[in-house]
C-alpha positions as CSV (number, residue, x, y, z in Angstrom):
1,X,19.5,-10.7,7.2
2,X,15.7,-11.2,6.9
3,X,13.9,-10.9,3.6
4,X,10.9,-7.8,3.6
5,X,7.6,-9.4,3.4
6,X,5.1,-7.4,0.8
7,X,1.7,-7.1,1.6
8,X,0.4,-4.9,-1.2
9,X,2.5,-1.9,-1.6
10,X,4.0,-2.0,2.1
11,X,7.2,-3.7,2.5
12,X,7.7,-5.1,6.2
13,X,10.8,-6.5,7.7
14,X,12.3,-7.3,11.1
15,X,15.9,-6.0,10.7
16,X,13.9,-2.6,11.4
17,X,13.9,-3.6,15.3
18,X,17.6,-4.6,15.5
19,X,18.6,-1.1,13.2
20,X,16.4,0.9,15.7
21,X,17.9,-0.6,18.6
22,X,21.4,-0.5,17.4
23,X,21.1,3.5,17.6
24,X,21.0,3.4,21.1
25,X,23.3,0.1,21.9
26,X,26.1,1.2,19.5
27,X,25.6,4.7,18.8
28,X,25.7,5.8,15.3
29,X,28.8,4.4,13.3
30,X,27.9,1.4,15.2
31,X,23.8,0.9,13.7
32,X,25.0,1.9,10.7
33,X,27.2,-1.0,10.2
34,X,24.9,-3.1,11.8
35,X,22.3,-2.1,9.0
36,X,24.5,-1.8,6.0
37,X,26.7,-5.2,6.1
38,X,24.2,-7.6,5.5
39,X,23.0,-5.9,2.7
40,X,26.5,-5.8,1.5
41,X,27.3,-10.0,1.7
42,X,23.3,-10.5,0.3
43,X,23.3,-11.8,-3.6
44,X,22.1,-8.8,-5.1
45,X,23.7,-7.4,-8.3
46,X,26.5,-4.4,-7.0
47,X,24.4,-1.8,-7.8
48,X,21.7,-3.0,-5.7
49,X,23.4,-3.8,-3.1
50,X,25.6,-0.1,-2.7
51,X,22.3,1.8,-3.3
52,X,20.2,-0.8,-0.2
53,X,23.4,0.0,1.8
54,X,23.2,3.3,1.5
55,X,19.9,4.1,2.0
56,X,20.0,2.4,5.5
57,X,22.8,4.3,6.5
58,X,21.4,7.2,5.7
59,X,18.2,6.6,7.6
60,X,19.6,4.8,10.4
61,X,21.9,8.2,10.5
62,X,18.6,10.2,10.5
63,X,17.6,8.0,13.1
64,X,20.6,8.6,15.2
65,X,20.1,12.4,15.1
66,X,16.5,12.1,16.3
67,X,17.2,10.4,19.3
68,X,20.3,12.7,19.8
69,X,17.9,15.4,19.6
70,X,15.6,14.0,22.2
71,X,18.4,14.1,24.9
72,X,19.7,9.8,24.4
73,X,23.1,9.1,25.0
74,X,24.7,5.4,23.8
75,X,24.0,2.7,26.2
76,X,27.3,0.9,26.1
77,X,26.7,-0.7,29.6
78,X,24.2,-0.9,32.8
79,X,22.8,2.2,33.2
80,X,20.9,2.9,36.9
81,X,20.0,6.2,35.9
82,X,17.9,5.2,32.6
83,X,14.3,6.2,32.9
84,X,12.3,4.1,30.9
85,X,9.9,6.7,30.3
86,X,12.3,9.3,28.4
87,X,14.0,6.1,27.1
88,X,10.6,5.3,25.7
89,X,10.2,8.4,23.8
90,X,14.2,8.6,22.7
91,X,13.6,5.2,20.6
92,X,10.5,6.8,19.1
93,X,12.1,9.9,18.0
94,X,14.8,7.4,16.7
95,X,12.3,5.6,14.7
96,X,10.1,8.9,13.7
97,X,13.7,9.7,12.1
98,X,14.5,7.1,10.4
99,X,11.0,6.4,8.8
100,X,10.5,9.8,7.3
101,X,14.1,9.8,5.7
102,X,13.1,6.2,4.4
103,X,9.8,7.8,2.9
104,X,11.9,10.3,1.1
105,X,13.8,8.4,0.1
106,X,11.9,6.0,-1.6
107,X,10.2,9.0,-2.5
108,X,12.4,10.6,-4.5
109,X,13.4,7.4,-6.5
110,X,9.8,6.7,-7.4
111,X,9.0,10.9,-8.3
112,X,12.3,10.2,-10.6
113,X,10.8,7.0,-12.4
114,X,7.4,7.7,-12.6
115,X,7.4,11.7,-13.2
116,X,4.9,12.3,-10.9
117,X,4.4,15.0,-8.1
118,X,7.3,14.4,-5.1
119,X,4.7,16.0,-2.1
120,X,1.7,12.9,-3.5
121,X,4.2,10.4,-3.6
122,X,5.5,11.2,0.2
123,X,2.5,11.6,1.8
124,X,1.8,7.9,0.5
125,X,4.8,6.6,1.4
126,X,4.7,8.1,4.9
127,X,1.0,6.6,5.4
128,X,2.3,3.5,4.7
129,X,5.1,3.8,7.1
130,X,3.5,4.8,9.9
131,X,2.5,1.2,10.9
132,X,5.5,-0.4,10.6
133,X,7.9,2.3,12.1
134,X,5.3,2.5,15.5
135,X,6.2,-1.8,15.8
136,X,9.9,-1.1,15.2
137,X,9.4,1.5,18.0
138,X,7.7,-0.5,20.7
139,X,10.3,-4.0,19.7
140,X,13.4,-1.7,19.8
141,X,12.6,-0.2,23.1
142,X,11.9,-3.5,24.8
143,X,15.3,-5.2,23.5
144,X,17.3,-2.2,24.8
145,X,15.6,-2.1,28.5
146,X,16.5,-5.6,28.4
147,X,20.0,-4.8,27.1
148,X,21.5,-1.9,28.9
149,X,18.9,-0.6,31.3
150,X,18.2,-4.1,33.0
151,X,21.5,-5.4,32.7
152,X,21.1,-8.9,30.7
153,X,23.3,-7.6,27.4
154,X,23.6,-10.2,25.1
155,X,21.3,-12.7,27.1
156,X,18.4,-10.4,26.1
157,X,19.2,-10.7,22.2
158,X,18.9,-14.6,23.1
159,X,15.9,-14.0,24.4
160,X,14.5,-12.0,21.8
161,X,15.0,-14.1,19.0
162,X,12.4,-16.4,19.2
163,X,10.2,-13.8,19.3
164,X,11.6,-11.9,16.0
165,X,11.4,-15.1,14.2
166,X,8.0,-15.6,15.1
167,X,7.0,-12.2,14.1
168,X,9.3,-12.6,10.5
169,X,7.6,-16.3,10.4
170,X,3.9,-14.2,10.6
171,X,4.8,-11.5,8.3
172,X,6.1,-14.6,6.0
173,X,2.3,-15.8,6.1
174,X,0.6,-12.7,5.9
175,X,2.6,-11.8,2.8
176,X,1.7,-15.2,1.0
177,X,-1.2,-14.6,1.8
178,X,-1.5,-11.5,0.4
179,X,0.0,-12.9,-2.9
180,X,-2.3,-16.1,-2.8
181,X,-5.6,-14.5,-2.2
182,X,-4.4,-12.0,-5.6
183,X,-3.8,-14.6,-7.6
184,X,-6.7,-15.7,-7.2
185,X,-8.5,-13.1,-8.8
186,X,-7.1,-13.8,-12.9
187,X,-8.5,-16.5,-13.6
188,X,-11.8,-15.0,-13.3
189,X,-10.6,-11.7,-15.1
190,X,-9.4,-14.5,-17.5
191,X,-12.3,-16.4,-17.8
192,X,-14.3,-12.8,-18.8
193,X,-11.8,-12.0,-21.6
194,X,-12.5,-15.7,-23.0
195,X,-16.3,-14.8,-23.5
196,X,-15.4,-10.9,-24.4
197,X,-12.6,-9.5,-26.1
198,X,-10.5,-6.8,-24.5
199,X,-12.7,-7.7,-21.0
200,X,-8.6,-8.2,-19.2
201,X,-7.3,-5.1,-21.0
202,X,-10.2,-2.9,-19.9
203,X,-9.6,-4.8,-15.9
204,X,-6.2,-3.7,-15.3
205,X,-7.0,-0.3,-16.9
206,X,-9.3,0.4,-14.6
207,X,-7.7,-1.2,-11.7
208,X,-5.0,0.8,-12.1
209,X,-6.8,4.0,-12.7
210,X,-9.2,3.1,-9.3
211,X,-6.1,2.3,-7.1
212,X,-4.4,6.3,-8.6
213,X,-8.0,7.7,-7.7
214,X,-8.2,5.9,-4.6
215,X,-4.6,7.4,-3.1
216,X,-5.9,10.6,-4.8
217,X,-8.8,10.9,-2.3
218,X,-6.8,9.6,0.5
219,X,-8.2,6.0,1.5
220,X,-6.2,4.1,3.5
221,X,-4.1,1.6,1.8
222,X,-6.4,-1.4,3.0
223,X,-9.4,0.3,1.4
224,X,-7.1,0.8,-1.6
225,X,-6.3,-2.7,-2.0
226,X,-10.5,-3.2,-1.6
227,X,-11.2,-0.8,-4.1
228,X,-8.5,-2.3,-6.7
229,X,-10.0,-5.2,-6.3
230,X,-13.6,-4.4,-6.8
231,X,-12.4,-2.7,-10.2
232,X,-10.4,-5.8,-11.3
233,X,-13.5,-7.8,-10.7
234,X,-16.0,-4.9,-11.5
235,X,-17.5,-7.3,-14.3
236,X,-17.3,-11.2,-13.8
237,X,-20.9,-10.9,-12.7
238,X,-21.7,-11.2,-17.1
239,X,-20.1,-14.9,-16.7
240,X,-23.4,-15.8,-15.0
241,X,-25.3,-13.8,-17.5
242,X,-23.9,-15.1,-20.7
243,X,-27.1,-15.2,-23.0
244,X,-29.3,-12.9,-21.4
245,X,-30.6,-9.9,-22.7
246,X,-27.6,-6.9,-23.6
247,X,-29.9,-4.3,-21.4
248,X,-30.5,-7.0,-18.8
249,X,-26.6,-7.9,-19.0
250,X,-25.8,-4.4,-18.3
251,X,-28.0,-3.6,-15.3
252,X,-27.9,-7.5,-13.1
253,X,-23.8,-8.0,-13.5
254,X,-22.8,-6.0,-10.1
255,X,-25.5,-8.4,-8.6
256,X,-24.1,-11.2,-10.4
257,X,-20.9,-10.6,-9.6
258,X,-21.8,-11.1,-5.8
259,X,-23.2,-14.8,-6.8
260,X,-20.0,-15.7,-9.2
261,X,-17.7,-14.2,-5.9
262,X,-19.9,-14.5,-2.9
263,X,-18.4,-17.9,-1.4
264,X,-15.0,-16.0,-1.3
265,X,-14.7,-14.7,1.8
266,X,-11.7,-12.4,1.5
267,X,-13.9,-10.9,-1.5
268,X,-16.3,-10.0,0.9
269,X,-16.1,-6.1,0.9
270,X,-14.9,-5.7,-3.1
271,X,-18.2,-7.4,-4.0
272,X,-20.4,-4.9,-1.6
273,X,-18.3,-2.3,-4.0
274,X,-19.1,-3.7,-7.0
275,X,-22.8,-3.7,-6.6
276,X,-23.2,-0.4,-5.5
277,X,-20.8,1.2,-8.6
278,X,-23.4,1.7,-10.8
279,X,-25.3,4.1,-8.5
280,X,-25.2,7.7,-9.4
281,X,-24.5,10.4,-7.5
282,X,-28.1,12.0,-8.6
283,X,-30.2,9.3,-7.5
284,X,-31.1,7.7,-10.7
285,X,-28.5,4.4,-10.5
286,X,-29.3,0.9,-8.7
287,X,-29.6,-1.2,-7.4
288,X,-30.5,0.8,-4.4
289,X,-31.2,4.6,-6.0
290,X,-28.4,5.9,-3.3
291,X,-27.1,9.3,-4.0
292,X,-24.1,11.9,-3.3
293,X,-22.4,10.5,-0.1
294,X,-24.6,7.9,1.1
295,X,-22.9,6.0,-2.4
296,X,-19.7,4.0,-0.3
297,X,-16.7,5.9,-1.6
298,X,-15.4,2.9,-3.0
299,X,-17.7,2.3,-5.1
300,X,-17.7,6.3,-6.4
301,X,-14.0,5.9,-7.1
302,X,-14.7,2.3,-9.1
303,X,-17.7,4.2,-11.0
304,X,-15.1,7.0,-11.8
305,X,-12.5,4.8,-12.6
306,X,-14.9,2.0,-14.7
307,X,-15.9,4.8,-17.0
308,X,-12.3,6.3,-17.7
309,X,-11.1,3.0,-18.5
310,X,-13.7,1.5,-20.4
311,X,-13.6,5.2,-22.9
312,X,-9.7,4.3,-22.8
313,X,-10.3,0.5,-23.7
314,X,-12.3,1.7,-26.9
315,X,-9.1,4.0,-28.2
316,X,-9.9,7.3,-26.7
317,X,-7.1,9.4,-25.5
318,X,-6.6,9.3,-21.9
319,X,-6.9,12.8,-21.1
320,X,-10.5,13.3,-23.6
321,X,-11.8,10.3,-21.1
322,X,-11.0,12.3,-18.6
323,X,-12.5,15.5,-20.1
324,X,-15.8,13.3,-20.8
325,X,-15.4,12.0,-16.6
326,X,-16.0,15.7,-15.9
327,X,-18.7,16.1,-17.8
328,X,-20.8,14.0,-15.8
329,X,-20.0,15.5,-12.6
330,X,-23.3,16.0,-10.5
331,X,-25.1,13.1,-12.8
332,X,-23.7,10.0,-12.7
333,X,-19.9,10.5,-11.3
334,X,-18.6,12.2,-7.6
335,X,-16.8,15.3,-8.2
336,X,-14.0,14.5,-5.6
337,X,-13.2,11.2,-7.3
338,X,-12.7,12.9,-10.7
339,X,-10.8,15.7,-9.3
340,X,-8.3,12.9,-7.8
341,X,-8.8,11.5,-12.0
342,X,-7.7,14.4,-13.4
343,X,-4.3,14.9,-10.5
344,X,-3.5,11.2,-11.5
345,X,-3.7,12.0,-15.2
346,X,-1.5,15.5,-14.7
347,X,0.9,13.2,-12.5
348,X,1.1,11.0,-14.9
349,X,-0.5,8.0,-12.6
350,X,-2.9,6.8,-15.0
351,X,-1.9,3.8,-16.8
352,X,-1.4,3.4,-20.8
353,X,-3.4,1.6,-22.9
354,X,-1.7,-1.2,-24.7
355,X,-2.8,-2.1,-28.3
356,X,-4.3,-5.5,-28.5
């Protein structure tokens, strides 16, 4: 019955250890009730609740047929002839199963609501699964060697609890977190659109925009989450600099930003981005003068990604910001990084612009 915990885009939940393990405990009829009924008595409108149901069945059924495939037969009782070794791998084919049929999916709901490209989306998707489908693996397999192979049957689901509520309790935290530490970030983005105009607009353009590049160029989703972030934030540093100079406005605000930021320390890394993203590829940016790769990738995507959205912000169309992106290729911008600019535009990942 427990809740998923979001942290960023991954959704992480502990009924994922008692579906895998059902597969081999009850076969699977059996794991599929056991995932679909609690979705069924939860709150949710009807709708909802037939489409949750149903996509657990059907990946708890792919599940099934993975460890099937592997050679595992139902452990209805004690079993002396279980190796835990092929057990081992029968729950992970189990759980390699059911976590690619849950990335497609989600998949496919997503390619049908957002128009974009089906293989992108999946290969996102099954990044992000990876992580928790290997836990659900390694927790599945210890509650059914407890379970059938060592004999203790429903002592061992006893015995396990504690340990998935601690684990839902630390997801619980993480996720908060998560939410807290993002939070955290708009009143600064606030703040900046109080002194200029348009300054929140222009953020979550070119957050958005930096978090399409950054799947485009395939960071994982930790470094995504940094590199959102940084662009969010790309331009707090002018709150310290209100008064000075336009020029010297222009060229001190990614340093400034690390002052306004610095005793954050979760903000650590997006600042390090954010004063490196106005160095150009060529040589000729600051504050350093690094060029081509020696530039942090972050920061390449958030230069990419700061210059769509700011042409955006100003009422050009997107895909003529994009055409103007390309033009400075080789001076100012990384040619990957656009590449993955103009993908997300043909994908139609790029957000839209919203009149003020």
């Amino acid at each position: 019955m427990s809740r998923p915990q979001a942290i960023g885009a991954v959704q992480v939940s502990v009924s994922g250890i008692v579906q895998i393990a059902a597969i081999p405990l009850l076969g699977p009829v059996g794991a599929a009730l056991v995932a679909a009924l609690p979705v069924l008595l939860d709150r949710n409108e009807p709708l909802k609740r037939s489409f949750n149901a149903s996509q657990r069945v059907c990946y708890v059924l792919a599940g099934a047929a993975g460890y099937a495939f592997a050679g595992g037969a139902v452990l209805t009782s004690v079993r002396e002839d279980v190796q835990p070794v092929w057990l081992a791998g029968q729950v992970a084919a189990a759980s390699v199963g059911a976590g690619l049929v849950n990335a497609a999916l989600l998949a496919g709901v997503l390619q049908l609501s957002s128009a974009g490209s089906l293989r992108v989306i999946f290969g996102d998707l099954l990044r992000q699964v990876i992580s928790p489908y290997a836990s659900y693996a390694l927790a599945s397999y210890m509650l059914v060697l407890l379970w059938a192979p060592a004999g203790l049957a429903w002592v061992s689901a006893v015995l396990f609890l504690p340990s998935i509520l601690v684990i839902q309790w630390g997801l619980h935290t993480h996720s908060s977190e998560w939410a807290i530490r993002h939070e955290v970030l708009t009143p600064f983005v606030q703040a900046l659109d109080l002194r200029q105009s348009g300054a929140a607009e222009e953020a979550r353009l070119v957050g958005e925009a930096a978090n399409a590049i950054a799947v485009g160029v395939g960071l994982a989703p930790t470094a995504v989450d940094e590199v959102t972030t940084a662009a969010r934030l790309r331009e707090v540093g002018k709150l310290a600099l209100q008064g000075a100079p336009p020029a010297i406005v222009r060229r001190d605000h990614p340093e400034a930003a690390r002052r306004v930021l610095g005793s954050v320390v979760f903000l650590d890394r997006p600042t390090y981005l954010i004063a490196a993203h106005q160095e150009r590829v060529d040589g000729q940016g600051g504050p350093r003068g690094l060029a081509g790769e020696s530039i942090p990738i972050g920061a390449r995507v958030v230069a990419v990604a700061a210059m769509w959205g700011r042409l955006v912000a100003a009422g050009m169309r997107s895909d003529e910001a994009v055409s103007r992106c390309e033009a400075a290729v080789g001076l100012s911008l990384d040619e990957p990084c656009v590449a993955a600019l103009r993908r997300a535009l043909e994908l139609n990942q790029l957000p839209k612009a919203v009149a003020g």
